[in-house]
ZALO-117276 format. One record per residue (C-alpha): z negated, x, y; residue number from 0. Coordinates in steps of 0.25 Angstrom, whole numbers, plus 5000, padded with zeros to 4 digits. Example, Ala and Ser with C-alpha at 12.3 -4.5 7.8 and 13.67 -1.06 7.14 Angstrom:
// residues 2
[[4969, 5049, 4982], 0] [[4971, 5055, 4996], 1] 
This chain:
// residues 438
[[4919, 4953, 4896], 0] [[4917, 4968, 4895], 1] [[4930, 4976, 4897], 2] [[4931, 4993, 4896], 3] [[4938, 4999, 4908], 4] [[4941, 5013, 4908], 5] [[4935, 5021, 4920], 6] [[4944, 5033, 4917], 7] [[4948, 5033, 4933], 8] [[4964, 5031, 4929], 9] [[4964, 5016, 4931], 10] [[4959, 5003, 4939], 11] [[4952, 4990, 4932], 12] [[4947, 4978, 4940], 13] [[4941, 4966, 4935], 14] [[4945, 4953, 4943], 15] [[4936, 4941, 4943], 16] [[4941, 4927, 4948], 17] [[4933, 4915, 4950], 18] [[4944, 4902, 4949], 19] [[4942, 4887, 4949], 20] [[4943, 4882, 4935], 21] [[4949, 4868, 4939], 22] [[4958, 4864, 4951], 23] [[4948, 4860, 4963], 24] [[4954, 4853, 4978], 25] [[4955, 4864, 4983], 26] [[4960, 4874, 4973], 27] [[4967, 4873, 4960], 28] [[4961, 4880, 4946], 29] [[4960, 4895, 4946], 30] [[4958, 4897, 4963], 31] [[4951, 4910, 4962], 32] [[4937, 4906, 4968], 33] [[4931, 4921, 4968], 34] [[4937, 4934, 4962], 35] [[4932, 4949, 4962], 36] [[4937, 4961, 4956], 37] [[4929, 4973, 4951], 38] [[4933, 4988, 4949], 39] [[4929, 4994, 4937], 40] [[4937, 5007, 4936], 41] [[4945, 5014, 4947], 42] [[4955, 5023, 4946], 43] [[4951, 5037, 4952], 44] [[4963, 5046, 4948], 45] [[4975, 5047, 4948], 46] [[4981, 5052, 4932], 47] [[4988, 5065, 4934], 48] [[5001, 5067, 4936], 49] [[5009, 5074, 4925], 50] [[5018, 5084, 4930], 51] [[5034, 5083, 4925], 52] [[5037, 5097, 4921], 53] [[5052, 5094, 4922], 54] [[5052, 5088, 4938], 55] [[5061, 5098, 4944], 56] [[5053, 5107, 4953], 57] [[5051, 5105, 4969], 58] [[5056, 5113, 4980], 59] [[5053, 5114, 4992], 60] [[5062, 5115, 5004], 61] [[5060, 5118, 5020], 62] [[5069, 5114, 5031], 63] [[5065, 5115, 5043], 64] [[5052, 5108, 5044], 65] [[5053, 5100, 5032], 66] [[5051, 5104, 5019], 67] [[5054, 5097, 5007], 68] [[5050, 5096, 4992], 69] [[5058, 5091, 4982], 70] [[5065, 5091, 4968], 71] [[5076, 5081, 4963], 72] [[5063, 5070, 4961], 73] [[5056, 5070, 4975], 74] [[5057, 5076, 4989], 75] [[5046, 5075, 4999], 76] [[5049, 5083, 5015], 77] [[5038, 5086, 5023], 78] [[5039, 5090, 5038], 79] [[5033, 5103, 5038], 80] [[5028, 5101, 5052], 81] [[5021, 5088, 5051], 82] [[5018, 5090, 5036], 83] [[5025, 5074, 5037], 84] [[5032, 5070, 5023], 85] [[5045, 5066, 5029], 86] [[5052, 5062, 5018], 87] [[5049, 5059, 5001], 88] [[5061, 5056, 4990], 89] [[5058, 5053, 4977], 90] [[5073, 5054, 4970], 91] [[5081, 5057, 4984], 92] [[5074, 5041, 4986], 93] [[5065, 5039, 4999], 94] [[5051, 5037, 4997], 95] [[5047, 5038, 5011], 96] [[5053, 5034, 5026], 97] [[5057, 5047, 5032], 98] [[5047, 5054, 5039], 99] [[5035, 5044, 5033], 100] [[5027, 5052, 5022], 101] [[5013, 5051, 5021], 102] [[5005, 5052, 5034], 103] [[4989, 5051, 5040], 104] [[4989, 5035, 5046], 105] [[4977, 5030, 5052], 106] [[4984, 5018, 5059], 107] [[4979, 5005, 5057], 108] [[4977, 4993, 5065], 109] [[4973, 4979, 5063], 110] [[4971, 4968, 5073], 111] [[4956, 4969, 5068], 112] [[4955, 4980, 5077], 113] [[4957, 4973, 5089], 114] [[4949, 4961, 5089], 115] [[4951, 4950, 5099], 116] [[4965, 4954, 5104], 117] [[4980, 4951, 5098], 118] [[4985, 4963, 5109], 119] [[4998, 4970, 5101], 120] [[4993, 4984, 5095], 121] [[4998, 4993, 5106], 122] [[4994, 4984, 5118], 123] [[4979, 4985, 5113], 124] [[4968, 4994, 5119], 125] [[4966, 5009, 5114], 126] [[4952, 5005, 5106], 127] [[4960, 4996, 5097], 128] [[4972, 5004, 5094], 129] [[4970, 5013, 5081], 130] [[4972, 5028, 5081], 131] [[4985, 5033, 5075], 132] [[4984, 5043, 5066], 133] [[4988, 5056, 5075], 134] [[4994, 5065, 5064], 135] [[4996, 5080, 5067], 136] [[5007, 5089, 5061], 137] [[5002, 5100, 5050], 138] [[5011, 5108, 5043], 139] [[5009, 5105, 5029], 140] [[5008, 5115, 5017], 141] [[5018, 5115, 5008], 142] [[5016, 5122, 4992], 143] [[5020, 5123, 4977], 144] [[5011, 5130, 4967], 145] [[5018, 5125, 4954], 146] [[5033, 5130, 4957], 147] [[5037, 5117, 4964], 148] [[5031, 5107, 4952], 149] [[5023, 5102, 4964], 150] [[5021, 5106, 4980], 151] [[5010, 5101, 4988], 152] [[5011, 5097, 5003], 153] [[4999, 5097, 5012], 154] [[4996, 5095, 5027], 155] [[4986, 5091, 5035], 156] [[4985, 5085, 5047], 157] [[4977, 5082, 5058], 158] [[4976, 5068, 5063], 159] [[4966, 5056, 5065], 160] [[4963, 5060, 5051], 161] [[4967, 5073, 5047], 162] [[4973, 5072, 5034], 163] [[4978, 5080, 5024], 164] [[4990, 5077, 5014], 165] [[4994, 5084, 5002], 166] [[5008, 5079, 4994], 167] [[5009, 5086, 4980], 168] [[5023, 5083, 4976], 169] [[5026, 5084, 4961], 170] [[5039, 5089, 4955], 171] [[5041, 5075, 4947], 172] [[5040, 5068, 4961], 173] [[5024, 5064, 4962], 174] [[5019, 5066, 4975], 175] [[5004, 5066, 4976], 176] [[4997, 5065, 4990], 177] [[4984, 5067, 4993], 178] [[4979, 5063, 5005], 179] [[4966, 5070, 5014], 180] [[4960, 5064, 5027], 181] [[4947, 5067, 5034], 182] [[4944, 5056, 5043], 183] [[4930, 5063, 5046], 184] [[4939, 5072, 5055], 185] [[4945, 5060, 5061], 186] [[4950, 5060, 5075], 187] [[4944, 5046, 5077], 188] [[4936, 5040, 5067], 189] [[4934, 5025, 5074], 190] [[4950, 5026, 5074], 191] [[4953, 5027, 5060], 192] [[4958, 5016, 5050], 193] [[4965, 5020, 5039], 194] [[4964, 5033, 5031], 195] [[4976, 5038, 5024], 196] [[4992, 5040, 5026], 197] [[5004, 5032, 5028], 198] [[5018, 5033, 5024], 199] [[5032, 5026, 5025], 200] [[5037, 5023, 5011], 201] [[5053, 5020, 5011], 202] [[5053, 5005, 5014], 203] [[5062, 5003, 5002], 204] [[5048, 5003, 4995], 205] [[5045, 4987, 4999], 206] [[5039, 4983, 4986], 207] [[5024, 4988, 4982], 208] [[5016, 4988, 4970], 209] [[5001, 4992, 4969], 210] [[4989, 4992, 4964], 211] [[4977, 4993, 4975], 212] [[4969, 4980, 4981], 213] [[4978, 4968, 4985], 214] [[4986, 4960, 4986], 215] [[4981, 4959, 4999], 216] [[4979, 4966, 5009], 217] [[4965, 4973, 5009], 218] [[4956, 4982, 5017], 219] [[4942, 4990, 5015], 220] [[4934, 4978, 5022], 221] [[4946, 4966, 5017], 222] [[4947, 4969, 5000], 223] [[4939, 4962, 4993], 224] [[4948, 4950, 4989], 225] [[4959, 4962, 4986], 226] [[4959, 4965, 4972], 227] [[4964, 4978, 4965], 228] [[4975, 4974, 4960], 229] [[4990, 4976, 4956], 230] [[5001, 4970, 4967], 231] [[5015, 4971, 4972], 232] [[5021, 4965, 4983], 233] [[5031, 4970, 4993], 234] [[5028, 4979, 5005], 235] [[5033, 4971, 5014], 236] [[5024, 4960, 5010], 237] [[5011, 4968, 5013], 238] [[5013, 4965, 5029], 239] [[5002, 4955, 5032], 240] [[5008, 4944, 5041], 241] [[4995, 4947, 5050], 242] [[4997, 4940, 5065], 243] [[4998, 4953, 5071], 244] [[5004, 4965, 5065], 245] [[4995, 4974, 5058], 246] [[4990, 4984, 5047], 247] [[4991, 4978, 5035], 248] [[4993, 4977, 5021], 249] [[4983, 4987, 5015], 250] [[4979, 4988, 5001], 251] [[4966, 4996, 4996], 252] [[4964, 5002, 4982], 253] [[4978, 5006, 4981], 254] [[4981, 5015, 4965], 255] [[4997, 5012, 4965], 256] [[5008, 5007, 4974], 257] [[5022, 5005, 4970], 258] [[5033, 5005, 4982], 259] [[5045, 5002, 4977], 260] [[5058, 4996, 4980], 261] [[5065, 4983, 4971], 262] [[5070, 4993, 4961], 263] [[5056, 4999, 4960], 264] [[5059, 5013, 4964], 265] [[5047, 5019, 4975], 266] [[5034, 5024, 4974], 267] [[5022, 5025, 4968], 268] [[5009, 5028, 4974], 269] [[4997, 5030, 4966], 270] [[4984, 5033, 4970], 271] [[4970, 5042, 4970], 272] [[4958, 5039, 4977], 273] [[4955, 5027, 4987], 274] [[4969, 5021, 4995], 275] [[4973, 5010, 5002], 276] [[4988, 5007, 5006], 277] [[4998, 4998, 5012], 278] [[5013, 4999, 5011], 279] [[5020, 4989, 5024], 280] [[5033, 4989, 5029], 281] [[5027, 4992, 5043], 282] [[5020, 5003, 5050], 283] [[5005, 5000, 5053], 284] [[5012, 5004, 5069], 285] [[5023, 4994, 5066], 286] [[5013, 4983, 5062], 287] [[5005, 4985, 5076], 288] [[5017, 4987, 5084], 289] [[5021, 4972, 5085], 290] [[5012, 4958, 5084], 291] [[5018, 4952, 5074], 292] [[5025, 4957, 5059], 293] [[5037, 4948, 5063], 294] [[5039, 4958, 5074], 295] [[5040, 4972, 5065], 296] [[5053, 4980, 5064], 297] [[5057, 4982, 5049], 298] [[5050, 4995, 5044], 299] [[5059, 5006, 5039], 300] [[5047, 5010, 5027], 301] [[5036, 5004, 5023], 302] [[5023, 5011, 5026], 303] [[5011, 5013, 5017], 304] [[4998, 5017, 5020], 305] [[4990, 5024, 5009], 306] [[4975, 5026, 5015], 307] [[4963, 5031, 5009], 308] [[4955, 5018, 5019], 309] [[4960, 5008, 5031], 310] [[4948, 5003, 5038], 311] [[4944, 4987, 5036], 312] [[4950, 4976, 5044], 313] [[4936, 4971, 5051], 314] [[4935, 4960, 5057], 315] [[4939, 4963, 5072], 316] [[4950, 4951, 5072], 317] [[4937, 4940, 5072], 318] [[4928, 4948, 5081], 319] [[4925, 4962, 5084], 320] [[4920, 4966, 5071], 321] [[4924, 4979, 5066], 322] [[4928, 4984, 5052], 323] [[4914, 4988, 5047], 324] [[4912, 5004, 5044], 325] [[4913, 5004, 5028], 326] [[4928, 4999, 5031], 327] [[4931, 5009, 5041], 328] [[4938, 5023, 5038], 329] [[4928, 5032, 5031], 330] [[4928, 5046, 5040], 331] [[4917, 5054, 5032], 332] [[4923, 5061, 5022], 333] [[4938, 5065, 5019], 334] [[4946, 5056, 5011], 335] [[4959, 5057, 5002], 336] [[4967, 5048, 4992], 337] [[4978, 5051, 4983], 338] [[4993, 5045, 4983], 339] [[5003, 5048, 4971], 340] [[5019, 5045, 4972], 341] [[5029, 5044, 4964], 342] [[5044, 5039, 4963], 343] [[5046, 5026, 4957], 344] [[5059, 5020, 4949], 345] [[5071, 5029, 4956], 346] [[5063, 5037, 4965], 347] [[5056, 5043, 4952], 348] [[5067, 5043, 4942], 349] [[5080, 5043, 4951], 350] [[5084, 5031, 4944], 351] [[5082, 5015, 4951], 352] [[5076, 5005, 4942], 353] [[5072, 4991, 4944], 354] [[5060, 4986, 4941], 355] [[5060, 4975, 4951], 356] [[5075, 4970, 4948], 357] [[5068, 4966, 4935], 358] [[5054, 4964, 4939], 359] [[5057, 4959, 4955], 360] [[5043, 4960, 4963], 361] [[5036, 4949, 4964], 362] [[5039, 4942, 4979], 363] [[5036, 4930, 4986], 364] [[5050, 4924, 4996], 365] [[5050, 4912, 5005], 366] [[5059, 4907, 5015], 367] [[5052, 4905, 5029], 368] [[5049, 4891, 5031], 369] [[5054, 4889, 5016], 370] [[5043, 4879, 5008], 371] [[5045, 4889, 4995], 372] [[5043, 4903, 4991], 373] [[5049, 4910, 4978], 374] [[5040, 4921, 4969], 375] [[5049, 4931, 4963], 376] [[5049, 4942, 4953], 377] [[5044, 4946, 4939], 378] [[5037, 4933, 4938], 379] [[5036, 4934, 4923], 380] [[5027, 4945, 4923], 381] [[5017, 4936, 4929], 382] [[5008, 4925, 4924], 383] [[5003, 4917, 4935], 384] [[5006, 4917, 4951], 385] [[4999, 4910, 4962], 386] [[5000, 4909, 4978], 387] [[4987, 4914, 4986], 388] [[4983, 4914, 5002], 389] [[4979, 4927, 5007], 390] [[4965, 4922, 5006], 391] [[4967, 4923, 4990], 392] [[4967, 4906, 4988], 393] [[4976, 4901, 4978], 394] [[4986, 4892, 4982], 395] [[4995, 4888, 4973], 396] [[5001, 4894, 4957], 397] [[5014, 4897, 4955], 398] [[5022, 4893, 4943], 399] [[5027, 4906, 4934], 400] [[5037, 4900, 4925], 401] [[5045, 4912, 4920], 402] [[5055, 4916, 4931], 403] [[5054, 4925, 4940], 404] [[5055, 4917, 4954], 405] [[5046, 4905, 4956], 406] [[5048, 4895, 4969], 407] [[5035, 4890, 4975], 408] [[5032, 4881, 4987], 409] [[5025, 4885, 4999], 410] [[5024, 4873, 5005], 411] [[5008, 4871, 5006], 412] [[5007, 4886, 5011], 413] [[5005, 4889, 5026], 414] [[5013, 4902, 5032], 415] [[5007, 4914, 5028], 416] [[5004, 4925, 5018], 417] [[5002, 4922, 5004], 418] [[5001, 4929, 4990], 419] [[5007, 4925, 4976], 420] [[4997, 4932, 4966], 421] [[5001, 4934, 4953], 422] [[4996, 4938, 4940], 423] [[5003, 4946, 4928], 424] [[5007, 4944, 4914], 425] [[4997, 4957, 4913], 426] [[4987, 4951, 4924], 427] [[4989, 4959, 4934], 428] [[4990, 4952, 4949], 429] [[5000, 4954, 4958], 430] [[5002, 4947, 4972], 431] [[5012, 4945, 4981], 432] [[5013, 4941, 4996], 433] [[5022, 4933, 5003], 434] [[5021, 4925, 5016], 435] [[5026, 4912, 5020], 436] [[5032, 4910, 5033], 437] 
């Protein structure tokens, strides 16, 4: 088979191989994946340039106190001018963020991995297994326009376990680009860090996600390789790993796009330029370490993502006192930086709701505890096939597609747990979605 790919550094191709079963054997029926591998031949490198809307009224800036604010009728971002913190960002007088939770330097991650051989809560264990906290210092940030208010550009940086520098260029037509700097080769504590990058506390009526990076599950630099590049979409609320204690989770590598939107599709979008990784969880990563067990969490009131340029490995700390070999651990010998690009989706670019979902509903996956049957629902039409996995990748058992969108399947042979539908597309594109049976 020979195929041309463009390697103009615009788009992403991948070839997926699968090994299956030809016929039905004891212990699997015909067309159980056996082996599969996927191989990269070209890489987006760039994002395309934005073209600038000569008609999106200019922006203006105005100071109060210590908060200054730029906006037009189309978006309005306020940065505290003694922290340099984004306090608060609108697209169409619509919230993008939680008050006071723009983008920020976090280096907090913790794993039970990082302390082997105890089930001690987080803040009862000793000092050498806690993880540093990212220690963010004040900086006032440097506020300009060079093109009469068609753009501004906000920079600050700021001391910390990483000092880190941020630079937001606002466009007119509401684009916001960010750019983000950190220098872990000046790192306070080097043997402390685990992620490098920011995190930021969306508005929580953003519960649905659609992207485009590794998945559908979680993965991690030394935990990938059964994670294809892929497109998935699945509720935020569904990315908590029901892990027996409470932990980081959720992470996803190679991340190009992500949608958060809400059931009418308005939200954000976030594209991507150079190497990020990214969760988006209903929960802090203090939340998660806070209590033992996810039954115990207080309802969030945002969702916070995490857009990070790496996060250190898992290891293997939990079977032994094995640590996360050095190639998975935070580079800190050369300064790093990534790209992130927002813009206003459905009402939040336009002003105006539209509804998507109410015609094509995301997919989702309910069930009744203790209930014997689950229900698959949404836009099943646009898909051609759909089967029930373990978390391990083994198929189960295939679902019947017959034409509506809602199909009722029994549980009864599946232990508690976590599992995924993975379906494929009328186009062939995959999509997964997880759901737990309690």
């Amino acid at each position: 088979m020979t195929t041309n790919v463009p390697e103009n550094g615009a788009d992403d191709y991948h070839l997926n191989v699968y090994l299956r079963l030809k016929s039905d054997k004891p212990w699997a029926k015909a067309g159980y994946v056996m082996a599969a591998e996927q191989f990269e031949l070209a890489k987006r490198t760039a994002l395309p340039a934005l073209t600038p809307k000569t008609d999106a009224p200019v922006l203006k800036l105005k100071k109060v106190g210590n908060l200054a604010t730029i906006s037009n009728s189309l978006v309005s971002m306020t940065f505290n001018t003694t922290t340099s913190q984004l306090v608060e960002w609108k697209y169409n007088d619509q919230p993008v963020i939680a008050y006071g939770k723009g983008p920020v330097y976090d280096n907090f991650r913790w794993i039970e991995n990082e302390a082997p051989y105890t089930s001690k809560p987080y803040n009862t264990l000793e000092w050498r297994y806690r993880i540093a906290d990212s220690n963010n210092q004040d900086a006032v940030p440097t506020i300009k326009t060079t093109d009469g208010g068609r753009t501004y550009t906000v920079t600050a940086t700021r001391q910390a376990l990483v000092p880190n520098t941020l630079t937001y260029t606002i466009h007119a037509d509401g684009n916001v680009v960010l750019n983000v700097s950190l220098d872990p080769t000046q790192a306070q504590n080097k043997g402390q860090l685990r992620r490098l990058g920011i995190s930021m506390g969306f508005d929580s009526r953003f519960a649905l996600m659609d992207y485009t990076a590794r998945g559908p599950r979680e993965n991690y630099s030394d935990r990938c390789e059964g994670s294809f590049f892929g497109h998935y979409v699945q509720r935020v609320d569904s990315n908590l790993t029901h892990y027996a204690r409470t932990q980081t989770c959720g992470n996803r590598m190679g991340l190009r796009d992500l949608r958060l939107t809400d059931a009418e599709g308005n939200g954000v979008l976030v594209s991507t330029e150079g190497q990020v990784e990214f969760s988006v969880l209903p929960y802090d990563d203090h939340d998660l370490v806070n209590v033992e067990h996810d039954w115990e969490l207080a309802p969030s009131k945002f969702n916070t993502a995490h857009f990070d340029f790496f996060q250190q490995g898992v290891g293997s700390g939990s079977c032994g006192p094995a640590l996360t070999l050095d190639k998975y651990k935070v580079p800190t010998d050369k300064v790093v930086s990534y790209t992130l690009r927002f813009s206003g989706l459905g009402k939040l670019y336009t002003g105006v709701a539209n509804r998507p979902f109410a015609q094509q509903p995301v997919l989702r996956v309910t069930s009744v505890p203790g209930a014997e049957t689950a229900t698959l629902s949404g836009a099943l039409t646009a898909y051609r096939s759909a089967s029930v996995v373990d978390l391990r990748g083994a198929h189960l058992f295939d679902l019947p597609l017959n034409g509506s969108n809602r199909v009722v399947f029994s549980t009864a042979t599946l232990q508690k747990g976590t599992y995924l539908v993975q379906l494929v597309r009328n186009d062939g594109k995959n999509e997964a979605v997880k759901w737990f049976k309690n």
